[in-house]
C-alpha positions, 0 to 999 in steps of 0.5 A: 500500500502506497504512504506517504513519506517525509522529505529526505532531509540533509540530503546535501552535505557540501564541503565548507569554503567550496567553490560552486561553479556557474553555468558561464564557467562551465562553459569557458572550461569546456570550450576550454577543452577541460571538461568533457563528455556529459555532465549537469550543474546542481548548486555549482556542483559539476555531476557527472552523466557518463557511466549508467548501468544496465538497470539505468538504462533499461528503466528509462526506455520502460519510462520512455516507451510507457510516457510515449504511449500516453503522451505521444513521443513528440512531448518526452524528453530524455536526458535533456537541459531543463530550465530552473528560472527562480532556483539559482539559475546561475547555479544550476542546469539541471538534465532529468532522464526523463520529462514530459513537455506540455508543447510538442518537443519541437517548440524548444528550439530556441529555449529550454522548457522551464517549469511551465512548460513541464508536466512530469519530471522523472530521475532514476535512481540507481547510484544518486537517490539521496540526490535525487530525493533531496538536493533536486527535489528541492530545487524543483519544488522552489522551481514550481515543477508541479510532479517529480517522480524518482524512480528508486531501482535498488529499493524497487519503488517510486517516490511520487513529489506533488504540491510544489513549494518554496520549502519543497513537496507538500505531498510525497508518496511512495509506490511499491512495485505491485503499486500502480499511479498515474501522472496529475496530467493523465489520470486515467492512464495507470502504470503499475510501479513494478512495469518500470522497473528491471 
């Protein structure tokens, strides 16, 4: 049976007298030739993107192929820059694995979707669900990103964050694999938990 559950509370733990990095650093090093491959800035921390496992994977073609189903493909995204307008923006540049667009993807060609723009915002979590829960829930709840969904792999469940504030998600339930739940946007199309994962 779904409950609900508390948020994940010192989640980030940052070094004292860090240097937290921009978004135009970031950029000047990797014109630089310094940093490379794929990576997203969360509160000026450069994380890296390479490196998923199988079960990362797998999960977000299970995401992918089911939101395209209710969506159409053409408003899915993955693994792509969304736009945090009143969380830090200088600070951050987050890439979800996986959101769902309120216009066809094509409307963002000269932009990234922000918050108005973004039905359903998914993380997997295989390696980073304290992150995940705690350091992005955060920001996309200050953001006003109306549903995230974490996709805890090890723990064979799914942390549903409605209800988004300033001080983060009033509402956070956790589904159990043999648990079904549905996106605010369409609430008739049900998926059972257990359907997204390996």
């Amino acid at each position: 049976m779904s409950q609900a559950v508390e948020p994940l509370e010192g989640a980030w733990e940052p070094m004292p007298n860090r240097v937290r990095w921009t978004r135009r650093q970031c950029e000047a090093i990797r014109e630089a030739g310094i940093l490379t491959g794929r990576y997203e800035l969360v509160d000026g921390e450069i994380l890296s993107k390479t490196g998923q496992k199988p079960p990362h994977a797998a999960v977000i073609g299970f995401l992918l192929r089911w939101l395209a189903g209710v969506f159409g493909a053409g408003f899915v995204r993955v693994q792509l820059t969304i736009e945090v307008g009143t969380a830090d923006p200088d600070h951050n540049e987050p890439e979800p694995d996986v959101t769902v667009t309120r216009l066809p993807v094509d409307d963002y060609v000269a932009r990234h979707p922000g918050p108005e723009d973004l039905l359903l915002v998914v993380e997997v979590s295989d390696t980073t669900l304290r992150l995940d829960r705690g350091t992005k829930a955060s920001l996309y709840a200050h953001d006003g990103i109306q549903e995230y969904w974490v996709v805890d792999v090890n723990g064979r469940q799914l942390f549903v964050h409605r209800q988004p504030a300033a001080g983060g998600y009033g509402e956070i339930t956790a589904y159990r694999a043999d648990e079904s739940v549905a996106t605010l946007a369409r609430p008739e199309a049900l998926i059972r938990v257990g359907d997204l994962l390996p």
